[in-house]
DRENTI-882032 format. One record per residue (C-alpha): residue in three letters; x, y, z. Coordinates in Angstrom, 3 decimals, decimal comma, padded with zeros to 6 digits, always signed. Each point is the difference from the previous one (the first is absolute). Example, Ala and Ser with C-alpha at 12.3 -4.5 7.8 and 13.67 -1.06 7.14 Angstrom:
BEGIN
   resn         px         py         pz
    ALA   +012,300   -004,500   +007,800
    SER   +001,370   +003,440   -000,660
END
This chain:
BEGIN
   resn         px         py         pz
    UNK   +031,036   +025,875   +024,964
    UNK   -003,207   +001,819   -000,568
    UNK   +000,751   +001,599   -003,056
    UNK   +001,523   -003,199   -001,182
    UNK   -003,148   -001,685   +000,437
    UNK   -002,107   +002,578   -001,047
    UNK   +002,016   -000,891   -003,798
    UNK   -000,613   -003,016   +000,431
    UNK   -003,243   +000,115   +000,229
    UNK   -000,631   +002,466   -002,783
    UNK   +001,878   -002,552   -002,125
    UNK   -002,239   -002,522   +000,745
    UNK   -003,414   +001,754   -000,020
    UNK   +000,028   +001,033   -003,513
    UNK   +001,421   -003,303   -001,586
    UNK   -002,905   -001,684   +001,987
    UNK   -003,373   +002,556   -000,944
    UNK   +001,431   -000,169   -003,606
    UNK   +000,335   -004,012   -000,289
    UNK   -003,704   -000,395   +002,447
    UNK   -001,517   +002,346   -003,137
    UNK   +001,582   -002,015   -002,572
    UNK   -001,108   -003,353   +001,313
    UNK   -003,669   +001,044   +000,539
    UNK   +000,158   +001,241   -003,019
    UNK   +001,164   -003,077   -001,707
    UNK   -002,469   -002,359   +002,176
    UNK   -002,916   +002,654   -001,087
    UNK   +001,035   -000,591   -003,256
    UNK   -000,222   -004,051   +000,414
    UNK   -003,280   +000,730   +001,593
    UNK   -001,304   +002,261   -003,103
    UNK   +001,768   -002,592   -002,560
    UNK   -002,262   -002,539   +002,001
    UNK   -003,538   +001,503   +000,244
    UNK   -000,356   +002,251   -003,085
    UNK   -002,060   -002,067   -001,715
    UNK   -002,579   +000,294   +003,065
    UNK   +000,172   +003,953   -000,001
    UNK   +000,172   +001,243   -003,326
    UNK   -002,824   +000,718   -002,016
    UNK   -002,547   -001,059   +002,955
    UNK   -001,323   +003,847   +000,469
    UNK   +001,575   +000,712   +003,345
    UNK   +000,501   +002,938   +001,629
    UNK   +004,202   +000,952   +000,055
    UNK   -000,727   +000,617   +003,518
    UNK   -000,743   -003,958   +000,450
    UNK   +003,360   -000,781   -002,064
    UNK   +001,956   +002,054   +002,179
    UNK   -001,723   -001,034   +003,436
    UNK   +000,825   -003,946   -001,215
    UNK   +003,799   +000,847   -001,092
    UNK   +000,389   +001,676   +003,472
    UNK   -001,138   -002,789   +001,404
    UNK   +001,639   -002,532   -001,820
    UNK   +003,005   +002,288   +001,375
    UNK   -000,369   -000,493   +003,632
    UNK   -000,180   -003,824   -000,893
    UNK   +003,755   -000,093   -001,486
    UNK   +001,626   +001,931   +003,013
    UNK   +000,748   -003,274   +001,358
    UNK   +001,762   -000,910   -002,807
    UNK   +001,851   +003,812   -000,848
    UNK   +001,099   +000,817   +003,141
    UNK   +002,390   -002,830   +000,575
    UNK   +001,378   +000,207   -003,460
    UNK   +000,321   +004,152   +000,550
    UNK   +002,040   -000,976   +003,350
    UNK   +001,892   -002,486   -001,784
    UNK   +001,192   +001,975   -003,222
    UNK   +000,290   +003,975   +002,003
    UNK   +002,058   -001,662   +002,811
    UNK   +002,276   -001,816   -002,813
    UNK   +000,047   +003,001   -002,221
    UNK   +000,537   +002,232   +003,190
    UNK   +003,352   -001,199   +001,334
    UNK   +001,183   -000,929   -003,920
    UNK   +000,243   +003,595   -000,469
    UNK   +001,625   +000,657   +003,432
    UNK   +002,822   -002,853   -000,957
    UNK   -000,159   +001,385   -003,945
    UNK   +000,905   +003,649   +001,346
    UNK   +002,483   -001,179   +002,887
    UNK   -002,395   +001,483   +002,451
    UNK   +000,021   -003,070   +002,587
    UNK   +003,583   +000,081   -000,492
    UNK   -000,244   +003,373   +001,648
    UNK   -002,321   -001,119   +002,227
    UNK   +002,332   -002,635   +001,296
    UNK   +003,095   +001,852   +000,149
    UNK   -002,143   +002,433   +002,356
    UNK   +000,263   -002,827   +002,460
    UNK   -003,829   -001,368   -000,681
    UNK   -000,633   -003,027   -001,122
    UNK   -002,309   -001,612   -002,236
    UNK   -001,883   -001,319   +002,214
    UNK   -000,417   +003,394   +001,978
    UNK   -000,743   +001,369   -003,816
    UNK   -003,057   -002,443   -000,240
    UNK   -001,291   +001,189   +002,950
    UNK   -002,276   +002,636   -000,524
    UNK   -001,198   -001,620   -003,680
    UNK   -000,895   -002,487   +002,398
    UNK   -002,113   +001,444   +002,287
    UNK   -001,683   +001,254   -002,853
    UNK   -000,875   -002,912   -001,682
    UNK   -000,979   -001,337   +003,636
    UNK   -002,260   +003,070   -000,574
    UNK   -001,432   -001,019   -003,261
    UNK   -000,617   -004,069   +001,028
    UNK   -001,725   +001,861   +003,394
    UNK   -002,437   +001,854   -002,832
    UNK   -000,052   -003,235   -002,340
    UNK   -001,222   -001,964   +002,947
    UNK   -003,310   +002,351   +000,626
    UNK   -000,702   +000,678   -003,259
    UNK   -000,182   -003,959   -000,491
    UNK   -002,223   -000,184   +002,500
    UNK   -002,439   +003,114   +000,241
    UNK   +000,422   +001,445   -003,855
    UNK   +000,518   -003,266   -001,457
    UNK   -003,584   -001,639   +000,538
    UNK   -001,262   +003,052   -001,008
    UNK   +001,483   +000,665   -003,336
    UNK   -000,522   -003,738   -001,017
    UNK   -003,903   +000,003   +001,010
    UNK   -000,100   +002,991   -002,361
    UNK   +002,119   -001,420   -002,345
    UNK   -001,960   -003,484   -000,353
    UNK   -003,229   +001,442   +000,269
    UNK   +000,443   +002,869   -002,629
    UNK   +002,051   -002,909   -002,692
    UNK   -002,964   -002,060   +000,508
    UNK   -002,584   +002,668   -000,845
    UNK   +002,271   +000,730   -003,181
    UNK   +000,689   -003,199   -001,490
    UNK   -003,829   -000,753   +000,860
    UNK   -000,934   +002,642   -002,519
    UNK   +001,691   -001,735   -002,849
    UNK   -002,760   -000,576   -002,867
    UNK   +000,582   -003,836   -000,009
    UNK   -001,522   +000,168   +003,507
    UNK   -003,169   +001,430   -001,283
    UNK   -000,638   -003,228   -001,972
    UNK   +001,156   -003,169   +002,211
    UNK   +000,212   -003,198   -002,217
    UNK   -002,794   -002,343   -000,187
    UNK   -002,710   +002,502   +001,902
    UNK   -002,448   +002,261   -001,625
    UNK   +000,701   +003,606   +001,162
    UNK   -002,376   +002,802   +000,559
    UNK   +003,001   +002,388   +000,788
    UNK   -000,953   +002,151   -003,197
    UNK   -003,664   +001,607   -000,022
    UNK   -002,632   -001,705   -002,704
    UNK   +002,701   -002,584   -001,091
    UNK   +000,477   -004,016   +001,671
    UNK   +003,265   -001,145   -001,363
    UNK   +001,559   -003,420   +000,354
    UNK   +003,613   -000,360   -000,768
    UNK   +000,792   -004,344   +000,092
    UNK   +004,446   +000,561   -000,004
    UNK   +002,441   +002,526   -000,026
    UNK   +003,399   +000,812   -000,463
    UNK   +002,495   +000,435   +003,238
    UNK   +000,054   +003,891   -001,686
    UNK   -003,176   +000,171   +000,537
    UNK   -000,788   +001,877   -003,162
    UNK   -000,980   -002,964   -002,297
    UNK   -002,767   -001,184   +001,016
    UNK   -002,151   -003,711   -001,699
    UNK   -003,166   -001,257   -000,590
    UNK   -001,918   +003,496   +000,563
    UNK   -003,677   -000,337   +000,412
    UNK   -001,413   +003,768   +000,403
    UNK   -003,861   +000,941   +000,940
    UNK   -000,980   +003,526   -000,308
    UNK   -003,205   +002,197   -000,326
    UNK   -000,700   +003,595   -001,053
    UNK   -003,017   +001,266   +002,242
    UNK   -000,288   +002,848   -002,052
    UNK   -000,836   -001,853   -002,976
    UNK   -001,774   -002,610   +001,862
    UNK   +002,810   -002,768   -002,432
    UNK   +002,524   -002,269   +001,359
    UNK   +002,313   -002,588   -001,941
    UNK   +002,284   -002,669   +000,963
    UNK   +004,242   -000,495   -001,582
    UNK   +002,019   -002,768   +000,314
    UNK   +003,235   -000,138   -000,983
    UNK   +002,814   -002,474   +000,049
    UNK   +002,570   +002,519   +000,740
    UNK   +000,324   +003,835   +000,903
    UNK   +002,860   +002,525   +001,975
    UNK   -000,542   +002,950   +002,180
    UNK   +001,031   +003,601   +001,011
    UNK   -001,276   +002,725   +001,071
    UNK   -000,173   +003,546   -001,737
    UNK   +002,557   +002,870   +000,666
    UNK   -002,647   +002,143   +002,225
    UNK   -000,616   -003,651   +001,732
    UNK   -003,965   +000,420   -000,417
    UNK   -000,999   -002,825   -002,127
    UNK   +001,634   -003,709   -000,159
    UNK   +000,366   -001,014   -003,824
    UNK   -000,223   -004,431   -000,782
    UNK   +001,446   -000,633   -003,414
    UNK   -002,050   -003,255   -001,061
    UNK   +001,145   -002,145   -002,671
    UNK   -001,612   -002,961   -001,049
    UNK   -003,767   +000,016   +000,936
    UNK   -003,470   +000,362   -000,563
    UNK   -002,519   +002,743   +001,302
    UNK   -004,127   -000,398   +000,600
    UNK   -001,747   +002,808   +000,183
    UNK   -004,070   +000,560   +000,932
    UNK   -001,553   +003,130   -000,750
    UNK   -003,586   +001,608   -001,361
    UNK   -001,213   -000,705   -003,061
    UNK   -001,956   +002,691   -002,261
    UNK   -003,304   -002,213   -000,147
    UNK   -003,035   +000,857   +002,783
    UNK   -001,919   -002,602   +001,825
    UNK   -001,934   +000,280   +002,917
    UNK   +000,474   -003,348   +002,313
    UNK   +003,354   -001,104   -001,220
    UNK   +002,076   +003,236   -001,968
    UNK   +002,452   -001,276   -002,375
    UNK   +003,446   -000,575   +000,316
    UNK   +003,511   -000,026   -001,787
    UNK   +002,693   -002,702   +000,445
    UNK   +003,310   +000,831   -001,554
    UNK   +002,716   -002,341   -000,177
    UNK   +003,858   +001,441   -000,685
    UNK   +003,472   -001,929   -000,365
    UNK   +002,992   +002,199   -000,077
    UNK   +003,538   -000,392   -000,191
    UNK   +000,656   +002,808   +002,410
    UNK   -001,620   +002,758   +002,103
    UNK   +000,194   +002,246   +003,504
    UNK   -002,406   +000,325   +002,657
    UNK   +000,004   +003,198   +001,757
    UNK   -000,328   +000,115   +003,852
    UNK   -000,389   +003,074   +002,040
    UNK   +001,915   -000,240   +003,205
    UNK   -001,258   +003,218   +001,766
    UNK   -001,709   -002,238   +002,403
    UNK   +002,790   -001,993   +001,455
    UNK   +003,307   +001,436   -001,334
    UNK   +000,451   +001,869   +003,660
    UNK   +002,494   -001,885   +002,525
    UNK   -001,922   -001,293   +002,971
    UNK   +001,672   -000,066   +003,235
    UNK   +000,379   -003,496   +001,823
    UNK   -001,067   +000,109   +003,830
    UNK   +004,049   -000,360   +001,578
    UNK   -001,577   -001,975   +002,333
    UNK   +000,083   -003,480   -002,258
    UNK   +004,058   +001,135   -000,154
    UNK   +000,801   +000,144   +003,595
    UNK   +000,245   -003,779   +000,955
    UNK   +002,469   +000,336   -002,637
    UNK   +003,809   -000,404   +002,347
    UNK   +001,905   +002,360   -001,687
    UNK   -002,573   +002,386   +000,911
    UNK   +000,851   -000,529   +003,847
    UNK   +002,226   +001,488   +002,399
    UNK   +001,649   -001,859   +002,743
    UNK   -002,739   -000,289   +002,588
    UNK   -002,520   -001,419   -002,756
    UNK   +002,668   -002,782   -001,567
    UNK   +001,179   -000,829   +004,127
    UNK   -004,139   -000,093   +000,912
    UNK   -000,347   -002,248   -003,433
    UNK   +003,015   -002,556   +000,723
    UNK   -001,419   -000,530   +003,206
    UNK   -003,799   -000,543   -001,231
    UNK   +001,637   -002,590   -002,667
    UNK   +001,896   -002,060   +002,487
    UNK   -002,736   -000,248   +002,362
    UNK   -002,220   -001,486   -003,180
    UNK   +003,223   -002,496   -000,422
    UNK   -000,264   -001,184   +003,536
    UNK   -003,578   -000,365   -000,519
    UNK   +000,624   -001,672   -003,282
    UNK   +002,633   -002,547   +001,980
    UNK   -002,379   -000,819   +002,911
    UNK   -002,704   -000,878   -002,373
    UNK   +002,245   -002,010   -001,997
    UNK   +001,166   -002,108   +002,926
    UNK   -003,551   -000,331   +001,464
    UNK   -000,995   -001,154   -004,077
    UNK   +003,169   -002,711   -000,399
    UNK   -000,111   -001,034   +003,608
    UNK   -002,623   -002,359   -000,035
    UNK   +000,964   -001,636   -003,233
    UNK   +003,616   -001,527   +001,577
    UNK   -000,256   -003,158   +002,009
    UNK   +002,926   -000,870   +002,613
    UNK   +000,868   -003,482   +001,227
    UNK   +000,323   +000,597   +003,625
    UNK   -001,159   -001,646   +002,870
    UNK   -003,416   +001,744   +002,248
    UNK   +000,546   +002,994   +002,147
    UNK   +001,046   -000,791   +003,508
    UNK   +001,019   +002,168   +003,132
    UNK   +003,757   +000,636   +000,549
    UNK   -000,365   -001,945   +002,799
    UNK   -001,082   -003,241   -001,469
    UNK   +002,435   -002,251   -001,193
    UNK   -000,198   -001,068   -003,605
    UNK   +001,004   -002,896   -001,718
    UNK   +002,177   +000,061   -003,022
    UNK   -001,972   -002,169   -002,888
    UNK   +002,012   -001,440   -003,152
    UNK   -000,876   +001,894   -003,307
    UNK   -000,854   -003,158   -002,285
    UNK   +001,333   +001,101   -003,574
    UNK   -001,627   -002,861   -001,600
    UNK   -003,403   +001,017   +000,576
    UNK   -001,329   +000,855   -002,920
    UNK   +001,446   -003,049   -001,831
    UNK   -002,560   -002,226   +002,096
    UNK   -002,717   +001,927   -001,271
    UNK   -002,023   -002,037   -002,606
    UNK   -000,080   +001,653   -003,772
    UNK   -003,472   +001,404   +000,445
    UNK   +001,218   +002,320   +002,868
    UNK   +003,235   +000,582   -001,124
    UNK   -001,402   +001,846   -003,286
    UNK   -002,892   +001,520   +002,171
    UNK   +003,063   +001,611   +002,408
    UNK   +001,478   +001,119   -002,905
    UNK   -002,656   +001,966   -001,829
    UNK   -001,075   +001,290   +003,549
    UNK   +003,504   +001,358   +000,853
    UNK   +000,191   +001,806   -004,177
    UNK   -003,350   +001,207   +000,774
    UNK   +000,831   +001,358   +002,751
    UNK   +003,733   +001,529   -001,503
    UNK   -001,885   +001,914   -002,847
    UNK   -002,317   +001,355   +002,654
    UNK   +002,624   +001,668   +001,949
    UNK   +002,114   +000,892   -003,004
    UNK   -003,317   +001,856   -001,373
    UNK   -000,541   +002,088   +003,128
    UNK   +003,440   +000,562   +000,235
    UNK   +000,300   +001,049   -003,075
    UNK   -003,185   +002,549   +000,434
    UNK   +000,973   +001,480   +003,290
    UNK   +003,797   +000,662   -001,349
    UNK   -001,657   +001,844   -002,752
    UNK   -001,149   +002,496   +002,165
    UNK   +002,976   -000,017   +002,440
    UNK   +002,226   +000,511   -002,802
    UNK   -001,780   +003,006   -001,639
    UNK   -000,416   +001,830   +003,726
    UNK   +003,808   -000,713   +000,552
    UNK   +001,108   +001,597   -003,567
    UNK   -002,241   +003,044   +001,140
    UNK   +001,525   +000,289   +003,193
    UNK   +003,657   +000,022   -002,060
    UNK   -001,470   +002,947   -002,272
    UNK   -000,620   +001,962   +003,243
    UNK   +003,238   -001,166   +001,409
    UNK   +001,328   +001,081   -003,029
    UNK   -001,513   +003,540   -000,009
    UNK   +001,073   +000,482   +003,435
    UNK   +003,664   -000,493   -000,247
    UNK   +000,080   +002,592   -003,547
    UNK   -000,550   +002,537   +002,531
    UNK   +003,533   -000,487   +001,763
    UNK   +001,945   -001,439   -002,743
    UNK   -000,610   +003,174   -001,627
    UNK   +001,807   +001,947   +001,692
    UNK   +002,943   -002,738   +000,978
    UNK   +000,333   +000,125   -003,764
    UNK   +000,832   +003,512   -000,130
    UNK   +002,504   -000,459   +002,882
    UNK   +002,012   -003,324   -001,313
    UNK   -000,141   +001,274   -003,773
    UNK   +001,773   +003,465   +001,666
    UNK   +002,668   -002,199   +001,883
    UNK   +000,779   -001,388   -003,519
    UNK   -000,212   +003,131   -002,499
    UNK   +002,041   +002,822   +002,406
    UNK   +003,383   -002,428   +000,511
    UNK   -000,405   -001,289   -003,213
    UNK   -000,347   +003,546   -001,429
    UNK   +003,112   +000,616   +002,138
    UNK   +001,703   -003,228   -001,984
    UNK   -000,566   +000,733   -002,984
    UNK   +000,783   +003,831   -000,136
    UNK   -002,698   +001,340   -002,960
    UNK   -002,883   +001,933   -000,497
    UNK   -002,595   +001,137   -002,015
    UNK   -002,556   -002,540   -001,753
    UNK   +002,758   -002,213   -001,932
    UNK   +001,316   -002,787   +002,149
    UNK   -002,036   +000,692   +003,479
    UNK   -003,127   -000,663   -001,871
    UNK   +000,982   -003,364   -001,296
    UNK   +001,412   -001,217   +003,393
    UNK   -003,363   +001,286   +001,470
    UNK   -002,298   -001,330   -002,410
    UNK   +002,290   -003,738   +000,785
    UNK   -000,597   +000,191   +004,140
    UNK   -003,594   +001,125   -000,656
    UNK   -000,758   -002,770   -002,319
    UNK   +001,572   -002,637   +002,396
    UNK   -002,058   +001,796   +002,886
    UNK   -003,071   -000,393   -001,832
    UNK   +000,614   -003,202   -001,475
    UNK   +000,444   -001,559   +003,491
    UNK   -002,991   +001,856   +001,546
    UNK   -002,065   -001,077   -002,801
    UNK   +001,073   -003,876   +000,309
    UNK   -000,507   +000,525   +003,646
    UNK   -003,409   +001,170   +000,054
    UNK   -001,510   -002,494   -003,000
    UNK   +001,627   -002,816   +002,312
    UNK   -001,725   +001,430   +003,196
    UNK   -003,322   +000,540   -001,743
    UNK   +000,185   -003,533   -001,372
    UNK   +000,677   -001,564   +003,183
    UNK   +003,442   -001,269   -000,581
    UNK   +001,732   +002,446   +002,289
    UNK   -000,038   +001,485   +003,480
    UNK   -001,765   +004,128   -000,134
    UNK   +003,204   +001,448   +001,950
    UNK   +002,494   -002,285   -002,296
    UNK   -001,862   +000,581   -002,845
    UNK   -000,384   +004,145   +000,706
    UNK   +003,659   +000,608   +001,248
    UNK   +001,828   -002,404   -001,807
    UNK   +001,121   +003,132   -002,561
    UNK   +001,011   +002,099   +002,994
    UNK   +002,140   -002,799   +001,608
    UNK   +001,569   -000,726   -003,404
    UNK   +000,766   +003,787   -000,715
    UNK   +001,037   +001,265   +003,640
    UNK   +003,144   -002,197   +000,647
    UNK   +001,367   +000,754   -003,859
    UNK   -000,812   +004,200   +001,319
    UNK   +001,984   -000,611   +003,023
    UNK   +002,685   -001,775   -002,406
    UNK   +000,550   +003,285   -002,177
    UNK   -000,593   +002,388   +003,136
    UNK   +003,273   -002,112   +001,328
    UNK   +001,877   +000,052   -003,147
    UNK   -000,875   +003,953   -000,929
    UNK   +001,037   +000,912   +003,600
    UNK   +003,203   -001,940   -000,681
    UNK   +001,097   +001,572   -003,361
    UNK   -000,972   -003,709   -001,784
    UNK   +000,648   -000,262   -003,706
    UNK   -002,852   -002,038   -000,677
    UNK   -001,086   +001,146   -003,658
    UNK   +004,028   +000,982   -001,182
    UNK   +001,093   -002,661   -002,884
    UNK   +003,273   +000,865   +000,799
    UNK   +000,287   -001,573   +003,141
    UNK   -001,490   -003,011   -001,411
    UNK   +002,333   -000,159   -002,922
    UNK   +002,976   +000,159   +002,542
    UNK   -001,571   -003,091   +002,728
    UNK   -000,463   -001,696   -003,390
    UNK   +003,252   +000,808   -001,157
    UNK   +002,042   -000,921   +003,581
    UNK   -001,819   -003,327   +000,319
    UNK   +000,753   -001,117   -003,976
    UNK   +003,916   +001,122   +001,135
    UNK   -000,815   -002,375   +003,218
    UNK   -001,315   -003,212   -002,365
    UNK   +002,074   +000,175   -003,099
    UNK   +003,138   -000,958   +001,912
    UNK   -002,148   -003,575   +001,516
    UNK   -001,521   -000,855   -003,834
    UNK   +004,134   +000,514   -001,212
    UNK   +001,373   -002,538   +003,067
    UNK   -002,540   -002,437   -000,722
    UNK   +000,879   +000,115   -003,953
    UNK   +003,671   -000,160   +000,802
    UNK   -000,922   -003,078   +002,126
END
C-alpha cells in the first residue's frame, strides 16, 4: 500500500506544480495586460515592477489554487485510467476509494495551508498590493495636471488644463504661466488643444499645442531711470511644444499603509470578527434611535392606563366620527394627519440612509470573513469532482481534462460570483450567499465519487446510443398498434 500511494502521489504532485505555474502565469499575464499602461514609460525602477507583479501574485492564489486542484486531480487519475493503472490497482483488491485516499489527505493538506495563508499572508500581500498600485497609477502624467485647477506641480510654470480625454493624454483648453528667473522674462500660451508624453530618459514632459496664442514680456534695449522700458510680443501659432523638466517630481512617493488598512481585504479573521461586531452594535444603536424618533409621531386609540386590578369598561368605537365633523375641521384633520405622514416618511427616510449603508458594510466584512473558509472548501469539493471524474473519463494530458476543468471552474466561479454580488447588495443571506457554490458542487462530487467507485459509464456514447436504441425498440411497437387501430 505504501508504495502504491507513494505513485500516486508522485502522479499527482507534478500535474498540480505544473498547472499552479501555468495559471499564475496566465492571471499575471491578465494583470500585466491590465496595468501596462500605468507602468511603462513612468521611470520606475524594475525592482518596483517586479515587487508589484509579485504581489499582484499572492492576490490570485485564491483563484489558482482551486483551478490547479481541479485540473491535476482530473488530469491525475485520466492518466491512471488512460494507462490501465487503476485497473491494476483494483484487481490488487483496492478500491477506488482506498486509491483516493492519500491524494486526499493531501489536498486536506493544501486547503489546511490555503486557509492560513488567507488569513495571515493574505492581508498582507493585498495592503502591499493596493498601496504600491496606488502609488503607480498616481504617477501617471494626467495626475500632474487635474482638470479645471491650476497646478504648481512643475517648477516656474502654473498650468490650467479645463477637459481631458479618459486617456488622459489629450488634454483642452490649456492656459500655461511660466517665468525664466534667469532672464528675469515670463510669457503666458493658451491653446485650444495640446497631447502629452514624456521623453525616453523620462526627464522632461513634452505638451504639443495646437491652436493658440503666446504673450511674452521681456527687456527692452532702451534705458530709463524710474520706469525702464519694456517689450510686449504677441505670437499665434498653429503648433508648438513646451518642454518640462520632471527631475523634481518624476520619483515614486510612498503612501503611509496606514490610510490602506481599514481597507477589509486587508484583515485577518480577528479584525473582520472585531469589525462585524462594532457594525452591529452601531445597527442596534441605529434601531433604538429610530424607534425613540418614530415613536412619538404614532397616536393609538385606546382607552387610559389602569391597574390590572381595576375593571374596565368596554366603550363602542364610533366609525362615523369624523363624518360629524363640520368642513372646516375635516380639511384641518386632513392636512394635520399629511403633515404629519411626510414628517415621518422624511426621518424615515434619513435614518434608513444610514442604517442601510452600515448594514451593506457589515455584509462586505461578512463577506471577507467567509473567503477565508470557502477557500479551502473549494479546493476540497472541486477534488471530489476532478479525481472520479478523471477516473470516468479515462484521459490525460492537457486535451480533454482541461476543457472539463475549465467547465466546473467556470460554474464554480460563476456561482460564487452571483453569490457574493447578491450578499454585498443585500439580497442574500452571508452563509447562503458564501457557500451556495460549495453546496451546489459537493453533492454532484459525491455523485461521480459513487459512480467512479462503481465502474459508471457516465461520459461513453455507446451506452447512450444502446438506452436510446432499447427504448425506440420499446415505443415503435405502441405508435404501430395505435396506427393499425
Amino acid at each position: 500500500m505504501k508504495k502504491i500511494h507513494l505513485l500516486l502521489l508522485k502522479s499527482f504532485v507534478r500535474p498540480f506544480l505544473v498547472t499552479f505555474l501555468i495559471v499564475m502565469f496566465m492571471l499575471l499575464m491578465l494583470f500585466l495586460w491590465k496595468y501596462i499602461d500605468d507602468m511603462i514609460g513612468k521611470g520606475f525602477q524594475w525592482y518596483v515592477i517586479l515587487e508589484l507583479m509579485a504581489y499582484a501574485s499572492a492576490t490570485n492564489v485564491q483563484m489558482a489554487l482551486p483551478l490547479s486542484v481541479l485540473l491535476s486531480s482530473i488530469m491525475t487519475y485520466g492518466s491512471l485510467g488512460e494507462n490501465y493503472e487503476l485497473v491494476a490497482i483494483k484487481s490488487a483488491g483496492i478500491s477506488l476509494t482506498r486509491a483516493m485516499f492519500p491524494m486526499f489527505v493531501l489536498v486536506c493538506g493544501l486547503s489546511i495551508g490555503a486557509f492560513f495563508f488567507s488569513d495571515y499572508m493574505l492581508p498582507v500581500a493585498s495592503l502591499k498590493y493596493y498601496r504600491l498600485l496606488y502609488d503607480v497609477r498616481e504617477q501617471k502624467s494626467a495626475n500632474f495636471l487635474p482638470e479645471g485647477v491650476f497646478s504648481n506641480s512643475f517648477a516656474n510654470n502654473t498650468i490650467r488644463v479645463q477637459k481631458k480625454d479618459p486617456d488622459g493624454q489629450t488634454l483642452y483648453g490649456l492656459t500655461i504661466y511660466s517665468k525664466d528667473p534667469l532672464k528675469n522674462t515670463s510669457f503666458m500660451v493658451m491653446a485650444k488643444q495640446g497631447k502629452m508624453y514624456r521623453t525616453f530618459d523620462n526627464k522632461y514632459l513634452i505638451i504639443e499645442l495646437k491652436d493658440g496664442i503666446r504673450y511674452e514680456e521681456n527687456a527692452g534695449s532702451g534705458t530709463g531711470v524710474y520706469i525702464p522700458r519694456r517689450v510686449f510680443i504677441r505670437q499665434r501659432f498653429k503648433s508648438t511644444t513646451q518642454k518640462l523638466d520632471l527631475s523634481g517630481i518624476a520619483s515614486m512617493k510612498a503612501t503611509d499603509e496606514s490610510s490602506f488598512k481599514n481597507g477589509l481585504q486587508m484583515m485577518n479573521m480577528r479584525m473582520l470578527g472585531d469589525t462585524i461586531r462594532v457594525l452591529n452594535k452601531n445597527l442596534d444603536s441605529i434601531r433604538m434611535a429610530n424607534f425613540q424618533l418614530m415613536s412619538p409621531f404614532i397616536k393609538y386609540f385606546a382607552v387610559p392606563a389602569r391597574p390590572d386590578s381595576a375593571k374596565i369598561k368596554a366603550v363602542a368605537y364610533k366609525p362615523n366620527w369624523y363624518k360629524a365633523l363640520p368642513i372646516t375641521d375635516k380639511q384641518q384633520a386632513l392636512i394635520t394627519a399629511r403633515q404629519e405622514v411626510n414628517s415621518v416618511k422624511e426621518q424615515y427616510k434619513i435614518r434608513m440612509g444610514a442604517f442601510d449603508n452600515i448594514k451593506l458594510s457589515e455584509h462586505g466584512a461578512q463577506v471577507e470573513y467567509y473567503k477565508k473558509f470557502t477557500l479551502s472548501a473549494a479546493c476540497l469539493a472541486l477534488f471530489l469532482i476532478g479525481a472520479p471524474l478523471g477516473a470516468i473519463i479515462r484521459k490525460g494530458g492537457l486535451g480533454l481534462p482541461v476543457v472539463v476543468s475549465v467547465v466546473f471552474f467556470l460554474i464554480y466561479y460563476i456561482i460564487s460570483t452571483i453569490g457574493e454580488k447578491a450578499v454585498k447588495a443585500g439580497d442574500a443571506s452571508p452563509f447562503i450567499g458564501m457557500w451556495i457554490s460549495i453546496i451546489i458542487l459537493t453533492p454532484i462530487g459525491i455523485f461521480l465519487s459513487y459512480k467512479a467507485a462503481n465502474d459508471s459509464v457516465i461520459f461513453d456514447a455507446d451506452s447512450y446510443k444502446k438506452y436510446f436504441a432499447n427504448l425506440l425498440a420499446k415505443i415503435k411497437p405502441l405508435f404501430s398498434k395505435k396506427a393499425a387501430a
